[in-house]
VOPAGU-2260 file (C-alpha; in pm, 1 decimal, decimal comma):
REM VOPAGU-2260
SITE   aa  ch    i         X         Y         Z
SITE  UNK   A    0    -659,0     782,7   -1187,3
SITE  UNK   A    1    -534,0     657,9   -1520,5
SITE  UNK   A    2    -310,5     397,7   -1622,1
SITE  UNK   A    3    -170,8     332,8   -1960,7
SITE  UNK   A    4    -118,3     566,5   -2236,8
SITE  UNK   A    5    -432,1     781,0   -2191,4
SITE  UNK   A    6    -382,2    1186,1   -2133,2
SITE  UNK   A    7    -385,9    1221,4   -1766,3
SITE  UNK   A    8    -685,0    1378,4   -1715,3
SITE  UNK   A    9    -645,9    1686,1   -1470,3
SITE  UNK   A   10    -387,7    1987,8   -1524,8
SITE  UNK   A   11    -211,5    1887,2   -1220,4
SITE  UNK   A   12    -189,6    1550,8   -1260,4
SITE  UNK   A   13     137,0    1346,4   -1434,2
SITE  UNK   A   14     247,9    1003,9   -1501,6
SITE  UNK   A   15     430,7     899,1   -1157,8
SITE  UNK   A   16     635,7     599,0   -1106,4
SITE  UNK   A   17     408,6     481,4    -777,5
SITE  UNK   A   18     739,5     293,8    -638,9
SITE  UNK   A   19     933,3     586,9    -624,0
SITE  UNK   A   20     674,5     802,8    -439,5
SITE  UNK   A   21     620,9     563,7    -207,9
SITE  UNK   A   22     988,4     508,6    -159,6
SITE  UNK   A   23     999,9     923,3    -130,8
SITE  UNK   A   24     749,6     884,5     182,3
SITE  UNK   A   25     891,3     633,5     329,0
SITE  UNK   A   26    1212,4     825,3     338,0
SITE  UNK   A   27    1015,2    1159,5     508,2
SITE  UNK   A   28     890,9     894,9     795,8
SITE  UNK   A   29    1202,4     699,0     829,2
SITE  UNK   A   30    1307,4     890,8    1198,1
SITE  UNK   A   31     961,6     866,6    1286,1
SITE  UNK   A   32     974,2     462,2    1259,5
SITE  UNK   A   33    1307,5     465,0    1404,3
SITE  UNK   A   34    1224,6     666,7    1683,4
SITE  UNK   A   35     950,0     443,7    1830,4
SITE  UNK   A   36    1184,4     139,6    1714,3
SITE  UNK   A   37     925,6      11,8    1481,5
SITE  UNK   A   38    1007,7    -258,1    1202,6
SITE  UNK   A   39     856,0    -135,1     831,9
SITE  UNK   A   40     813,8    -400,0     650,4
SITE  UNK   A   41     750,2    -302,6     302,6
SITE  UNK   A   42     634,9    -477,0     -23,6
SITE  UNK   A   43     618,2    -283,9    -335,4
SITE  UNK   A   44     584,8    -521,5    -638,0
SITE  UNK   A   45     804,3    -465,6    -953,6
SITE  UNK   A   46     515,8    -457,5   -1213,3
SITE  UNK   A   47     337,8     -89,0   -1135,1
SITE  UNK   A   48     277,0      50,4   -1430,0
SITE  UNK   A   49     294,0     412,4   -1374,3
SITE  UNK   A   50      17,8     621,5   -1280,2
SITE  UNK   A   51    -166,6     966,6   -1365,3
SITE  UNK   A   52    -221,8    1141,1   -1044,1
SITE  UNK   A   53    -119,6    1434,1    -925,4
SITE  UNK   A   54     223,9    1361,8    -742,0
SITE  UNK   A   55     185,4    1547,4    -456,4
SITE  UNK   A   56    -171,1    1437,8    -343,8
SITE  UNK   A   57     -52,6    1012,3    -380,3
SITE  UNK   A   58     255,8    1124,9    -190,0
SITE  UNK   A   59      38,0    1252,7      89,8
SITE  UNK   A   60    -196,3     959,1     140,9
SITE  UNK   A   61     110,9     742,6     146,6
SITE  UNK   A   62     280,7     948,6     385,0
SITE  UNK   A   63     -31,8    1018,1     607,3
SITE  UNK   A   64     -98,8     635,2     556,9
SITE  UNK   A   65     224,8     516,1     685,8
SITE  UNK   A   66     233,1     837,3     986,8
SITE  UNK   A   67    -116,9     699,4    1082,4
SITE  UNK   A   68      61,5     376,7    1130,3
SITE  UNK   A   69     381,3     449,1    1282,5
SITE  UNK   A   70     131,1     622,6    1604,1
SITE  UNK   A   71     -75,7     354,0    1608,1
SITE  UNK   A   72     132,0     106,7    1622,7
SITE  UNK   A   73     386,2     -68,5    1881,5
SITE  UNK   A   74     540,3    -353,7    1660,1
SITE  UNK   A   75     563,6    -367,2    1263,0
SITE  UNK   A   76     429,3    -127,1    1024,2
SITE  UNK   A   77     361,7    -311,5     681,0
SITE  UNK   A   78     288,2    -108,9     343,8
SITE  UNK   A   79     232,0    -365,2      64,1
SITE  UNK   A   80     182,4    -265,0    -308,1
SITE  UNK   A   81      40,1    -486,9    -556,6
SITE  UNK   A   82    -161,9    -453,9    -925,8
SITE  UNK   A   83    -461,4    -600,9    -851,6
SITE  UNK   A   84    -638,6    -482,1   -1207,6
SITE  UNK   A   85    -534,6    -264,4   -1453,1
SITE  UNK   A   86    -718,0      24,6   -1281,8
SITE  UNK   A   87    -643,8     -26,5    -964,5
SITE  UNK   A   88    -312,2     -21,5    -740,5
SITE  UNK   A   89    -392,4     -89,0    -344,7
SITE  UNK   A   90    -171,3      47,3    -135,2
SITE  UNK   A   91    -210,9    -102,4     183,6
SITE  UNK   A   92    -140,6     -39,1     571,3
């Protein structure tokens, strides 16, 4: 995971705008929270700097994150984003 203007360090990873992935996810669970008329509540902070990960793999944590909430859950499902440190962004269920 890199932040900043260092190479990305792996062939298949890229600098990703973490907002828009996580809006991208959000949008392939959508039916799935409306289905089991949940309420997603989600925070995604406006400072992210972008990241250097491989696209694909964040997209799948968020969207297994957010799945793994939507069937465990009977009320709200929150996802809040913050940068905590400049190596670090949380993403949290």
């Amino acid at each position: 995971l890199t932040t900043g203007q260092e190479q990305p360090a792996r062939p298949d990873e890229q600098w990703v705008d973490v907002r828009e992935v996580i809006e991208t996810a959000v949008s392939a669970i959508i039916t799935q929270i409306r289905e089991k008329q949940l309420n997603l509540n989600l925070a995604v902070a406006d400072d992210l700097p972008p990241l250097a990960v491989s696209r694909h793999d964040l997209h799948q944590i968020v969207t297994n994150l957010l799945g793994n909430a939507c069937q465990s859950s009977s009320g709200d499902v929150c996802l809040n984003s913050c940068l905590q440190s400049k190596r670090r962004v949380p993403v949290e269920n």
